[in-house]
C-alpha positions, 0 to 999 in steps of 0.5 A: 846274478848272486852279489851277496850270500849267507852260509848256515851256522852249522857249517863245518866243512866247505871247498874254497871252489864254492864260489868260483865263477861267482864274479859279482859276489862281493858279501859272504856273511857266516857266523864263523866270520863277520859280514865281509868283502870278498875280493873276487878277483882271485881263486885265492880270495875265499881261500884266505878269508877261510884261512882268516876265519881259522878253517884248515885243510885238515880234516880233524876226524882223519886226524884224531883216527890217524887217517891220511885224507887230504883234501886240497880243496876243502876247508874244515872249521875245527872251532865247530868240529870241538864243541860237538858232543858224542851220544856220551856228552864229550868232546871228540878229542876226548873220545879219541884219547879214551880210544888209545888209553888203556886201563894200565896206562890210568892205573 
């Protein structure tokens, strides 16, 4: 049975439901968190080390569109979500405020 487990770098969303049942898995290695323990014993386990690991429960595209999708058992990582670029080269947050300025609000 599945005792450790590596998550893909580019992992930018995952549910704290992932690993449920998984009772002898006590390694979770990803390059948002360090190698780490897993206490198993609670559903809560993997949902604080996401926590810890600064994943949210808010979506960040729903946020920077004003969308209200709220997923209780995903977990996004905002850290990747940030340093992705658009086809223009820029942030997502940037995109989104070029979206609501208007061209009297620069002048």
């Amino acid at each position: 049975s599945l005792a450790s487990v590596r998550l893909p770098k580019n992992l930018t969303l995952i549910s704290f439901r992932t690993f449920q049942g998984c009772v002898n898995l006590t390694t979770i290695e990803a390059s948002s968190f360090s190698i780490t323990t897993l206490d198993n014993s609670t559903l809560d386990g993997f949902k604080n080390l996401l926590i810890n690991a600064g994943f949210s429960t808010s979506n960040p595209d729903d946020m920077i569109s004003d969308r209200q999708h709220m997923y209780q058992d995903m977990y996004y990582d905002w850290r990747i979500w940030a340093r992705t670029r658009d086809v223009d080269g820029r942030c997502p947050l940037f995109t989104a405020a070029a979206r609501c300025l208007k061209w009297s609000h620069v002048k």
